[in-house]
C-alpha positions in Angstrom: 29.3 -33.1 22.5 25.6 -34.2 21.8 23.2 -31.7 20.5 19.9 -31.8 19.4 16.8 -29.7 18.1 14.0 -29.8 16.5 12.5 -28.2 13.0 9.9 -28.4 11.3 9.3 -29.3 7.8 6.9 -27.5 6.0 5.4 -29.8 3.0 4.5 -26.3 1.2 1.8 -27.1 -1.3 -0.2 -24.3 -2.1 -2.5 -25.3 0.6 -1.4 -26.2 3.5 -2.1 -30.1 3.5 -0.1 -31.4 6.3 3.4 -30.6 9.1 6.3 -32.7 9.5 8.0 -32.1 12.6 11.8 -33.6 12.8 13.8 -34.3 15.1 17.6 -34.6 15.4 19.5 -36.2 17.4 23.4 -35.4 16.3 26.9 -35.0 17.5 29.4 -32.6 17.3 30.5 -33.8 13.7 26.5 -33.4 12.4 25.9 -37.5 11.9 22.6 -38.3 11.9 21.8 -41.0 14.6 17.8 -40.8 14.2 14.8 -39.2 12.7 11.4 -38.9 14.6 8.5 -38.1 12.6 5.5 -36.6 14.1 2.4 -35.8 11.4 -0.3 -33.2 12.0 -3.0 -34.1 9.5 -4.4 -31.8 6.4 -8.3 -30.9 6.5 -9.5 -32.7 4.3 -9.0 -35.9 2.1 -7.1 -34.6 -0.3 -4.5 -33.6 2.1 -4.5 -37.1 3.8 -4.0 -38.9 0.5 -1.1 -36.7 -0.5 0.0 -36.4 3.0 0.5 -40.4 2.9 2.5 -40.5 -1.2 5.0 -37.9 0.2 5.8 -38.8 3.9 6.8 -42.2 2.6 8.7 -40.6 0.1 10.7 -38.7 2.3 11.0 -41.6 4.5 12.9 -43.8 2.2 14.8 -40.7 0.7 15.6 -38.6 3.9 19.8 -38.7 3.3 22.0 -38.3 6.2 23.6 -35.2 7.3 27.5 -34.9 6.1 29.8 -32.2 8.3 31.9 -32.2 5.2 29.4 -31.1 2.8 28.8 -27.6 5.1 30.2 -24.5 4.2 32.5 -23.3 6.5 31.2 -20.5 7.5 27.9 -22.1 8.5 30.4 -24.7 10.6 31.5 -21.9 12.2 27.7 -20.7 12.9 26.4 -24.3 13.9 29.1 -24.5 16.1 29.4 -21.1 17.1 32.9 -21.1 19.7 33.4 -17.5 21.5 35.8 -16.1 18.7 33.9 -17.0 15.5 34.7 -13.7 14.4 38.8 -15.0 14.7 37.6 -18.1 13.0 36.0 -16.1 10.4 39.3 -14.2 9.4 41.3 -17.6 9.5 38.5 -18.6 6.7 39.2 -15.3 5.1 43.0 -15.9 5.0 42.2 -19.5 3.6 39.8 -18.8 0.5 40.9 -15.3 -0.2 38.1 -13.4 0.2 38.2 -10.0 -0.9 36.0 -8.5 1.7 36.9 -8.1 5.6 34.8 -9.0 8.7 34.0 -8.1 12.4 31.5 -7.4 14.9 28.8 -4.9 13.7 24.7 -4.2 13.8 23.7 -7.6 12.9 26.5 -9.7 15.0 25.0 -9.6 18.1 21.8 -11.8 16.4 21.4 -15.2 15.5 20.9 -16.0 11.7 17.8 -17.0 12.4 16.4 -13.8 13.8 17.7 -11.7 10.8 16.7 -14.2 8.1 13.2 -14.4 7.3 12.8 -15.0 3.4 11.1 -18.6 3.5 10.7 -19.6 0.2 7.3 -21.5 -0.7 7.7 -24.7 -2.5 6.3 -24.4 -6.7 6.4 -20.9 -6.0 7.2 -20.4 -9.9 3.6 -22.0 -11.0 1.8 -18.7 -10.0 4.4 -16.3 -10.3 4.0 -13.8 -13.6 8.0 -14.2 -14.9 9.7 -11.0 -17.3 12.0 -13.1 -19.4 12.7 -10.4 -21.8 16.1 -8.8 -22.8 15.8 -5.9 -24.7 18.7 -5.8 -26.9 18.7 -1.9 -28.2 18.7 -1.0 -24.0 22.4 -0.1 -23.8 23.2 0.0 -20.1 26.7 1.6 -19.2 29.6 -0.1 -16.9 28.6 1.1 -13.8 25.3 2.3 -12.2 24.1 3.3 -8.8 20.9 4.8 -8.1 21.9 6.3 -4.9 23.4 8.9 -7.2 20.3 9.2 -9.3 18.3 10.4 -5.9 16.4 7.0 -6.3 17.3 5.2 -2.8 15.1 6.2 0.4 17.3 5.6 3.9 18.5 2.4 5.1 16.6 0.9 7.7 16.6 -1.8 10.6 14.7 -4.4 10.6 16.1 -5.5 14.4 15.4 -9.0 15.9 12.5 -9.9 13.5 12.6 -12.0 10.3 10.7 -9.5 8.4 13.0 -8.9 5.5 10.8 -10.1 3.2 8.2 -6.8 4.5 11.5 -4.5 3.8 12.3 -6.0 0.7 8.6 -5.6 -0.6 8.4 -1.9 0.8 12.0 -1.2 -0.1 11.7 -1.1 -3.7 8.1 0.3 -3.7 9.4 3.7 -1.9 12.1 4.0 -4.5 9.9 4.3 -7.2 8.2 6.8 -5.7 11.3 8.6 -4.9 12.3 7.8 -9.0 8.7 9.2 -10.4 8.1 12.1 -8.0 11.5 13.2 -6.8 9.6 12.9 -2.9 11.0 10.7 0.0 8.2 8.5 2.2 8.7 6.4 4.5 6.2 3.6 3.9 5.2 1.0 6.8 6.7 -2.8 7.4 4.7 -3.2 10.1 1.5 -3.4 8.4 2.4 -6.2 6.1 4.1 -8.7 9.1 1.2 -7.9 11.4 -1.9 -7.5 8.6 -1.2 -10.1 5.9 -3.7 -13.3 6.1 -0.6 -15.4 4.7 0.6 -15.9 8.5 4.0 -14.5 7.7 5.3 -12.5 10.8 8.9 -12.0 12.4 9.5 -16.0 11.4 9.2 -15.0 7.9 7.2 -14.4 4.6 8.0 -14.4 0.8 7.3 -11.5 -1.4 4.3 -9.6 -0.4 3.2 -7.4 -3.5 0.0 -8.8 -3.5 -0.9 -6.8 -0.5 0.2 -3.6 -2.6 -1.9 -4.7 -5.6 -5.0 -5.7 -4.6 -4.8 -8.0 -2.0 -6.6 -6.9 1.4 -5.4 -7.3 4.4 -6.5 -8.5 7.2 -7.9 -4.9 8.2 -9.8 -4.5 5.0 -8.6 -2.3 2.1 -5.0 -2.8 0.1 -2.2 -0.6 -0.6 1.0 0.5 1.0 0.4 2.2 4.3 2.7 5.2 5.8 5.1 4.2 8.4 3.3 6.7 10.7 -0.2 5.2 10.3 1.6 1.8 11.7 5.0 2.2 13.1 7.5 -0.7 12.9 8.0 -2.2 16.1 10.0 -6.1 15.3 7.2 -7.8 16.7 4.1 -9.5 15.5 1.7 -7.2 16.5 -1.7 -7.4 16.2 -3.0 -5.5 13.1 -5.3 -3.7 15.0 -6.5 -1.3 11.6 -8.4 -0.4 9.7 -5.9 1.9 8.2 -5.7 4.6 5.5 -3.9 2.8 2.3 -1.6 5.3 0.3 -0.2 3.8 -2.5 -1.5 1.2 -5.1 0.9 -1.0 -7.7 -0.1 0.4 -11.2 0.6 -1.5 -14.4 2.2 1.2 -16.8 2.9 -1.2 -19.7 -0.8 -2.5 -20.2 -0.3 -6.1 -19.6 -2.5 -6.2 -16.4 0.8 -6.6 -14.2 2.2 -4.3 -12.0 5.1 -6.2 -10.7 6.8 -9.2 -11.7 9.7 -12.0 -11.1 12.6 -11.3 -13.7 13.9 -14.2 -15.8 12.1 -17.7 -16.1 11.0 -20.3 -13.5 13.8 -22.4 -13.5 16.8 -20.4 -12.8 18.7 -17.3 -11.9 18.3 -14.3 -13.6 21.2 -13.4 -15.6 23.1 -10.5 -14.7 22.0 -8.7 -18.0 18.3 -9.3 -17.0 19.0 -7.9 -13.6 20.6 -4.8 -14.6 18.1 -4.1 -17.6 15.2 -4.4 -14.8 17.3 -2.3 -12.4 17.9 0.6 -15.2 14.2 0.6 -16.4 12.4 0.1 -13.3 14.8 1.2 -10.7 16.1 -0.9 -7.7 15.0 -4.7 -7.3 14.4 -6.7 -4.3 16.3 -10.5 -4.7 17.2 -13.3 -2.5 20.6 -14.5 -1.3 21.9 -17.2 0.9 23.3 -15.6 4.6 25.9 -17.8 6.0 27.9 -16.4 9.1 30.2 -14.4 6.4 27.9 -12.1 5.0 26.8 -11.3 8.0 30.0 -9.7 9.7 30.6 -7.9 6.1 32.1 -4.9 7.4 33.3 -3.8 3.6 35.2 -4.9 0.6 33.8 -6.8 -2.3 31.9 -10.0 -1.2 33.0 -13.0 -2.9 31.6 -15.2 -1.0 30.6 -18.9 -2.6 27.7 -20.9 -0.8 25.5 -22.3 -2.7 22.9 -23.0 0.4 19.1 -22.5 0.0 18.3 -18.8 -0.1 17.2 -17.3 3.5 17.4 -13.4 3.2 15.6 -10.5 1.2 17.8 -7.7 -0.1 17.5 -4.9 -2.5 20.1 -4.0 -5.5 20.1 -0.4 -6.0 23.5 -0.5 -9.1 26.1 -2.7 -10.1 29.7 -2.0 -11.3 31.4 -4.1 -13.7 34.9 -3.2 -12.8 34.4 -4.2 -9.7 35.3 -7.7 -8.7 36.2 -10.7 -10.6 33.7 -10.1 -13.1 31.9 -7.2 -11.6 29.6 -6.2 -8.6 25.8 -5.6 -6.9 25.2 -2.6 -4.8 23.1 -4.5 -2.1 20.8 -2.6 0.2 20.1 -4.3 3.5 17.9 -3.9 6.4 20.4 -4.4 9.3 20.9 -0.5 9.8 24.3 1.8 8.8 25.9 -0.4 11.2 26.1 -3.3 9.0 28.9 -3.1 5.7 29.1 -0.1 4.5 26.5 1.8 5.9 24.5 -0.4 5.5 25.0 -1.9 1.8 27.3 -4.2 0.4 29.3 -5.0 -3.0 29.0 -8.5 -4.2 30.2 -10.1 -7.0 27.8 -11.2 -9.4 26.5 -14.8 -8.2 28.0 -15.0 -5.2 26.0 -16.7 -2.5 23.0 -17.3 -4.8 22.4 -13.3 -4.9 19.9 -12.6 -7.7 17.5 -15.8 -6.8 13.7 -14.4 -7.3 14.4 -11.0 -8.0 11.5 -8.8 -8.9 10.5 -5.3 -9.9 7.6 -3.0 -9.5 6.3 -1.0 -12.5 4.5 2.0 -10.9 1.7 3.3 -8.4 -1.0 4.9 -7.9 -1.2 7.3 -4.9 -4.4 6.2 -3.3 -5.1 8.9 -0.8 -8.8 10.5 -1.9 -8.3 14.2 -2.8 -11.4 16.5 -3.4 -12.3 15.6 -6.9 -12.7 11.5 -5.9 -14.7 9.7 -4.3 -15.2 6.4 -2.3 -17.2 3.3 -3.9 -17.6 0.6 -1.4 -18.2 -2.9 -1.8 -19.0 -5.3 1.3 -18.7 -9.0 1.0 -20.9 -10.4 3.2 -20.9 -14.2 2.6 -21.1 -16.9 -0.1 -22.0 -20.9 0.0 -22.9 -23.6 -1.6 -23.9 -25.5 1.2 -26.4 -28.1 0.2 -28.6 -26.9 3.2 -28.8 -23.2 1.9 -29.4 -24.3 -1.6 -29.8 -27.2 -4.9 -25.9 -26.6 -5.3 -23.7 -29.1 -7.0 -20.4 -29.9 -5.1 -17.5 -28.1 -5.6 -15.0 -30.6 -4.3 -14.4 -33.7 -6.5 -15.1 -35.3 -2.8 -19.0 -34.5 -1.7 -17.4 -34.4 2.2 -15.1 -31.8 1.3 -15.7 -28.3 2.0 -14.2 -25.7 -0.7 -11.1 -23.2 -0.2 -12.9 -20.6 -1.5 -11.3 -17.2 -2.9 -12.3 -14.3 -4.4 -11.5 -11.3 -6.8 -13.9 -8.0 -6.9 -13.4 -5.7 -9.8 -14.6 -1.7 -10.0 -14.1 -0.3 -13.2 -13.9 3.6 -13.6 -12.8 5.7 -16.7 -12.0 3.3 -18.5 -9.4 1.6 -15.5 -10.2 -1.9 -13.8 -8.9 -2.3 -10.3 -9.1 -5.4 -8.5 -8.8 -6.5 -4.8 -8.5 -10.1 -3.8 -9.6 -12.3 -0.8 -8.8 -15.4 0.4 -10.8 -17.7 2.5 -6.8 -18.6 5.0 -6.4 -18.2 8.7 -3.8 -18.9 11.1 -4.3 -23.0 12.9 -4.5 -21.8 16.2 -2.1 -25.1 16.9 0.2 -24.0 14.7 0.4 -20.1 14.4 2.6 -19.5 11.2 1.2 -21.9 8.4 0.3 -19.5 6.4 -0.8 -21.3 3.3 -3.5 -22.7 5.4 -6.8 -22.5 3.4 -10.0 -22.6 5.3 -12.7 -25.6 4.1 -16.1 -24.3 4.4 -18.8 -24.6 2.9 -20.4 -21.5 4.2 -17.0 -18.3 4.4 -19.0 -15.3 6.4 -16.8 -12.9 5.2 -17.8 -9.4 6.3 -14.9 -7.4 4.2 -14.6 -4.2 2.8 -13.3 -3.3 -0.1 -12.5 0.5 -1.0 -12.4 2.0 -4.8 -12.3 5.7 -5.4 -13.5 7.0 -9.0 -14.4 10.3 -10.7 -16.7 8.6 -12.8 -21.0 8.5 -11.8 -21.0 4.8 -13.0 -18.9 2.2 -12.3 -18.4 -1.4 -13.7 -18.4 -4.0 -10.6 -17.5 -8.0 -11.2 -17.6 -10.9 -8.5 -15.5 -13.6 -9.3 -15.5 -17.0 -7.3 -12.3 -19.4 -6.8 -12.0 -22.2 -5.5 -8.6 -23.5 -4.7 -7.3 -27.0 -5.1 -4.3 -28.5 -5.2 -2.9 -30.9 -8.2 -4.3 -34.4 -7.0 -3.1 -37.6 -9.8 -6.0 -38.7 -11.6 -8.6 -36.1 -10.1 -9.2 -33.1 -12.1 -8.6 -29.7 -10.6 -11.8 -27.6 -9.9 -11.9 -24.0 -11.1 -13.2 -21.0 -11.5 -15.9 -22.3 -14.3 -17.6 -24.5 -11.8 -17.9 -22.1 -9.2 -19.7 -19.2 -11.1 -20.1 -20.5 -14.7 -21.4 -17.2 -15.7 -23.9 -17.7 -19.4 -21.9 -16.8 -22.4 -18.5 -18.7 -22.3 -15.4 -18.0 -20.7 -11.8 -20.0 -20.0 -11.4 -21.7 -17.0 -9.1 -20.5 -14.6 -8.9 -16.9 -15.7 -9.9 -14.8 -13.2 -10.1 -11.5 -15.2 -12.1 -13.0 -17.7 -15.7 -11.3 -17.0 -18.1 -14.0 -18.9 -16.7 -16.1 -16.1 -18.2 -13.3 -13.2 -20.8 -14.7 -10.9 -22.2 -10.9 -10.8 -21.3 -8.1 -13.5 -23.1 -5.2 -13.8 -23.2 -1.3 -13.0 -23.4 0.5 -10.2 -24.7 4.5 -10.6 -23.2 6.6 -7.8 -26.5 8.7 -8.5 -29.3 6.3 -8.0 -27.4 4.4 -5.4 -28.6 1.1 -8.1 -27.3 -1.7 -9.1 -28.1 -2.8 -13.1 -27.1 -6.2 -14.8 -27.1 -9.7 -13.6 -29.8 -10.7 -11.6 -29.8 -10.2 -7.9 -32.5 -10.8 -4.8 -32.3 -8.7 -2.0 -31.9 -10.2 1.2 -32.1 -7.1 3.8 -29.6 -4.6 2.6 -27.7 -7.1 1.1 -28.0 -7.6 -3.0 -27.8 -12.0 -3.4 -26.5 -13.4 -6.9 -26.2 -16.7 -7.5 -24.9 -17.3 -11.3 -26.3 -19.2 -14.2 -24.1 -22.2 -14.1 -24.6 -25.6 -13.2 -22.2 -25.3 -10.2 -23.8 -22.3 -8.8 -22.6 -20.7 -5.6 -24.3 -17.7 -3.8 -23.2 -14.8 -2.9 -24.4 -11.9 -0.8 -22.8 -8.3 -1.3 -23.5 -4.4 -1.7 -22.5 -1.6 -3.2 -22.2 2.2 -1.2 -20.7 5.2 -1.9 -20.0 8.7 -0.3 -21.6 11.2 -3.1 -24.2 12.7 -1.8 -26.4 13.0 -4.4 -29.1 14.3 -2.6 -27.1 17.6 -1.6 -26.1 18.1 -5.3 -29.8 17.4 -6.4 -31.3 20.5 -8.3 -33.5 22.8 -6.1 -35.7 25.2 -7.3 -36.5 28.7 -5.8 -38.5 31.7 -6.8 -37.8 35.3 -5.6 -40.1 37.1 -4.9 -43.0 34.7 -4.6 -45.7 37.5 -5.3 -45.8 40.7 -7.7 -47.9 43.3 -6.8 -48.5 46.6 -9.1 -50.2 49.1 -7.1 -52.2 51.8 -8.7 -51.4 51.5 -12.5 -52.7 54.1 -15.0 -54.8 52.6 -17.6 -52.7 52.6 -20.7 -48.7 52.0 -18.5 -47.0 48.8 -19.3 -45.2 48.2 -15.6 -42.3 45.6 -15.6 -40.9 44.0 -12.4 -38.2 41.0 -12.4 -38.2 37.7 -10.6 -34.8 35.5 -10.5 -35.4 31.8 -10.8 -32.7 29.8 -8.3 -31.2 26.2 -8.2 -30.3 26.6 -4.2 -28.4 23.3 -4.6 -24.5 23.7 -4.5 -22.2 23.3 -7.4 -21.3 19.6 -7.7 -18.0 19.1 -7.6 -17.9 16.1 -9.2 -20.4 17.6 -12.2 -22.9 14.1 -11.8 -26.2 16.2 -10.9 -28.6 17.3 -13.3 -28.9 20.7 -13.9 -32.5 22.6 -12.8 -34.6 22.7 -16.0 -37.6 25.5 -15.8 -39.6 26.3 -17.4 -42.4 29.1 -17.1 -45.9 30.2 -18.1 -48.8 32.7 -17.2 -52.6 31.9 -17.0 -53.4 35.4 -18.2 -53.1 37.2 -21.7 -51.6 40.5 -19.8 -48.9 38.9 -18.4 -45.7 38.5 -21.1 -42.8 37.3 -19.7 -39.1 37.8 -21.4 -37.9 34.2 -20.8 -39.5 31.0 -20.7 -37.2 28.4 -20.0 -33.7 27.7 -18.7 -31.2 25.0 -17.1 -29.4 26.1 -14.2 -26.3 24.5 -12.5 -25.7 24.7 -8.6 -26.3 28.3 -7.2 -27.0 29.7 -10.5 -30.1 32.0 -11.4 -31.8 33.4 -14.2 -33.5 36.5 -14.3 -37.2 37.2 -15.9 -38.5 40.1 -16.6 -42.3 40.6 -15.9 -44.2 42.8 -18.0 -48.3 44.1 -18.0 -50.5 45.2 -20.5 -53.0 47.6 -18.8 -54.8 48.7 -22.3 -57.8 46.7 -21.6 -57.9 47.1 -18.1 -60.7 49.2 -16.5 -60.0 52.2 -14.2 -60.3 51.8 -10.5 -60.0 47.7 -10.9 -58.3 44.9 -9.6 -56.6 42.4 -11.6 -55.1 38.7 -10.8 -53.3 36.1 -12.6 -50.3 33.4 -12.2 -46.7 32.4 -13.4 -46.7 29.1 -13.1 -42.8 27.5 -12.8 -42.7 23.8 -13.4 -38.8 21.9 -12.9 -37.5 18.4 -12.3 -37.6 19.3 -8.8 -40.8 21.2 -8.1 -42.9 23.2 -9.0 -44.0 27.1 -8.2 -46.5 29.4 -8.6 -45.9 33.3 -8.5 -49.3 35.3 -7.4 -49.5 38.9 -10.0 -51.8 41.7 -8.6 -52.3 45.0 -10.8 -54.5 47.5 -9.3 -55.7 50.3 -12.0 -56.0 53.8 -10.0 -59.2 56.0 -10.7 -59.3 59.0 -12.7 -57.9 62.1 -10.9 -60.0 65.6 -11.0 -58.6 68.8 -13.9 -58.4 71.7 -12.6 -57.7 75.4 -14.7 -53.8 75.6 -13.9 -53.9 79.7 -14.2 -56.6 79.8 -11.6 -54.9 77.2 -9.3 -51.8 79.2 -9.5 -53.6 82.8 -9.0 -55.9 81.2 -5.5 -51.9 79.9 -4.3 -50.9 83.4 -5.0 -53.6 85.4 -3.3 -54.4 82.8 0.2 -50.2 82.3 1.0 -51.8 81.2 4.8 -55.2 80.7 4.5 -56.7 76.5 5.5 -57.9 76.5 1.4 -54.5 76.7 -0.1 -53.6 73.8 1.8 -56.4 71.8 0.9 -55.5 73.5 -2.8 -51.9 72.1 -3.0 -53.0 68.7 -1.8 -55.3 68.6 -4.7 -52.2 69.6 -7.1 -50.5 67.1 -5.8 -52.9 64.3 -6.9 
């Protein structure tokens, strides 16, 4: 029986530089009979030149296909007869597995649809490696976090390749569950629909980055909730923005919140794995599915292929008396109905398992509570396109256009936290490449990226990349020739501020921007460097305090005294209360209301002069007069001035001084009261006595 198909080989630079397709033509017993090469050119030169060293490479390599060097288990997939599950026992019976098989969740799927780890060629060059053993870290025999209430549900990932999204999630929500004792239910989703990589339901690599800094295609980075984006097993559109809820955290101070275990160049040993899995808590890893693993139904999986890893997993314990030389507890994504509900025990190397694992340190729960706020920064657009400027090229070619990326750092209390962008989209003639840089010169970038602080000033830094694959005999370009910042700095570091294009401070107060020089272009801010290589950027800074609201306000109560009819000689007092109206900042970055008060007139004292007042506090002042040089029947006015950093206030003082009143003899008042009890005079007398 003929069959043929057709795959594609991915030459998986960094960049995307070029696609093979393939095409077989084979019979039942997997002998090549040809190979048809079809090439669908890079971007740019670069691409064509390497494009043309490693197709004729893999022309004169390409080996033939052997049946006899395929496990059997994948035989029994490529071939795939009606009772593979039969044939699968007979195999069992054969090699002595220790595990059984049948029809359960994940049977009724092809490999291909549950398998969707594809693993990105040199991979190991940018990855940050923990090849540490700590030898006073005892770990015992036998550990599961499942008992340590540090394992959220199992969950399935259906008809999509997106175990790579649940492996990234998977381990995430566990150390939440580890560090807070609370269960969430975090969303794949958003990473297969929202990453710019292009990985969807055909499949993906670890995606971290979009966890630690990495925006999404929505703007804004960070884990979202499951309910903000539910999983569907589609690619979706992204469709967001949406509110991010958790943020990787580095908790050991080495600028790294998560990172592979072991070295570049092989497997983890078992030791590494378990120390990472005791002090971090459960580990996502790769391992090789052939049609075996997935009919587990239970038992300890013993399998040996030694096939290219395809699938993302989680180990949540291990069990050294288990097994031939001990075991994994593997979490899957296939649902309950898969194993044993849903995990598995396999022996220690079996089918690869362990291949890129990696751990998470911490996180940071992102969602803005009352005492934070929200720094914005907007990239709008950089070039350095000779028509916008007197820019040197970037690309060792002049014809090339730049694969630009960027990094944008806010620091606050002390705490840096960086987001990252890169200049990649999807080839609309090939949706799925996803390390397919854009070359422009011009990348209009319109992106948000969200901070939140408690701090009134903030640190912000803009640094440029440009990305460029390892061409013989032409120096890479990096970060120096893009923003070649004065002062220094080492190539290719991206943290390394003297490097920044723009560094400076940003007061949530002023709404201003201090430090490198910047132009305004609208309500853009435009830097452009001090370097030779310059590029030029346009960005801005906003925030949501409201520093206006918070400002201090100053009121007077009342805003006039008036003494009425004062007897030479009294020394009347009345009271005014000075006010800041503003309300209490929450976030204590308003000045207080400083006052300060004085009278035009020598009679007016007053028992306070000056104060500083917070939000909807007051002081009170007592006003006193000195009649004693006052004249009877006269009228007297002065002024309290009240100056602030708001306003100022003047208080109008009116003293009236009554006129004498007439004496009369008392006894003779008293007798005329005494003798006319009805008469009109004693009426007129006792309104006299009452003056």
């Amino acid at each position: 029986v003929l069959m043929s198909f057709t795959t594609h080989i991915y030459i998986n630079l960094p960049q995307k530089l070029f696609i093979v397709t393939v095409e077989f033509n084979q019979n039942a017993k997997l002998q090549l009979i040809y190979l048809k090469i079809k090439v669908k050119w890079g971007k740019n030169m670069k691409g064509k030149i390497t494009c043309i060293i490693i197709i004729f490479i893999l022309i004169s390599s390409y080996p033939s296909i052997g049946y006899d060097n395929i496990s059997k288990a994948d035989k029994i997939s490529i071939e795939k007869p009606t009772n593979s599950i039969e044939e699968l026992k007979k195999v069992s019976e054969e090699e002595g597995w220790t595990f059984t098989v049948g029809e359960n969740s994940a049977t009724s799927y092809e490999i291909e649809e549950l398998c969707g780890l594809v693993e990105p060629e040199n991979w190991q060059e940018y990855g940050d490696f923990d090849d540490t053993i700590n030898p006073s870290l005892m770990v015992p025999e036998q550990w599961d976090w499942r008992d340590q209430n540090g394992v959220t549900p199992v969950k399935n990932q259906g008809a999509c390749g997106s175990c790579w999204a649940f492996g990234t999630v998977g381990i995430l929500e566990s150390v939440i569950k580890i560090k807070s004792g609370s269960t969430v239910d975090l969303s794949e989703q958003w990473l297969v629909s929202c990453n710019k990589n292009g990985w969807d339901c055909n499949g993906g690599w670890w995606a971290h980055g979009y966890h630690d800094g990495l925006t999404g295609k929505c703007g804004g980075t960070g884990a979202v909730f499951e309910t903000n984006f539910p999983y569907s097993a589609s690619n979706k559109p992204c469709n967001g923005p949406y509110q991010h809820s958790y943020l990787l955290k580095d908790t050991n101070g080495d600028g790294k919140s998560w990172k592979y275990i072991g070295n570049q160049n092989s497997i983890p040993s078992v030791e590494q794995i378990k120390q990472a899995i005791y002090t971090y808590g459960p580990v996502a890893v790769a391992v090789h599915v052939d049609s075996a693993f997935q009919a587990y139904t239970g038992g300890v999986f013993n399998g040996k292929s030694d096939e290219a890893v395809n699938h993302a997993v989680i180990l949540v314990g291990w069990d050294d008396n288990q097994g031939k030389n001990g075991v994994w507890i593997l979490k899957n994504s296939w649902g309950a109905g898969w194993g044993e509900d849903g995990y598995m025990r396999i022996e220690y190397g079996s089918n690869r398992v362990g291949y890129s694992a990696n751990y998470v340190e911490g996180y940071s729960y992102l969602d803005p509570s009352d005492d934070e706020l929200t720094v914005t920064l907007k990239m709008h657009k950089l070039t350095n396109d000779p028509a916008e400027g007197d820019f040197d090229p970037i690309e060792p070619f002049p014809w090339d256009e730049p694969e630009w990326y960027y990094r944008v750092g806010l620091k606050s209390n002390s705490v840096t936290t960086y987001q990252e962008n890169h200049n990649k989209g999807e080839d609309p003639e090939n949706p799925g490449f996803w390390w397919d840089y854009n070359h422009e010169f011009t990348w209009n970038i319109d992106q948000d990226h969200i901070f939140y602080t408690t701090s009134p000033k903030v640190e912000v830094t803009i640094k440029l990349m440009e990305f460029d694959v390892f061409i013989p005999f032409i120096d890479d370009c990096d970060l120096a020739d893009v923003s070649a910042y004065p002062g220094g700095g080492t190539d290719n570091n991206i943290d390394d501020k003297r490097e920044a294009i723009y560094h400076g401070t940003y007061d949530l107060v002023t709404d201003k921007l201090t430090g490198d020089a910047t132009t305004t272009d609208g309500s853009y801010k435009v830097t452009m460097g001090d370097g030779i290589n310059n590029a030029k950027v346009w960005f801005k800074v906003t925030d949501t305090y409201d520093a206006e609201t918070y400002s201090p306000k100053l009121d007077v109560k009342p805003e006039a005294l008036n003494f009425k009819e004062v007897n030479k000689g009294d020394a009347p007092k009345k009271d005014i209360e000075i006010i800041n109206t503003a309300p209490k900042d929450p976030f204590d970055f308003a000045d207080n209301l400083d006052w300060s008060a004085s009278a035009d007139k020598g009679w007016i004292s007053l028992s306070k002069k000056s104060g500083s007042l917070s939000g909807l506090k007051s002081d009170k002042v007592t006003v006193s007069i000195d009649t004693s040089d006052m004249a009877n029947g006269n009228t007297y006015t002065g002024n309290i001035k009240v100056s602030s950093n708001d306003k100022d206030k003047t208080i109008k003082v009116t003293v009236t001084v009554s006129k004498p009143r007439a004496v009369y003899n008392s006894f003779f008042y008293e007798l005329l009261k005494n003798i006319l009890p009805f008469s009109p005079l004693r009426n007129i007398l006792t309104k006299l006595g009452k003056m």
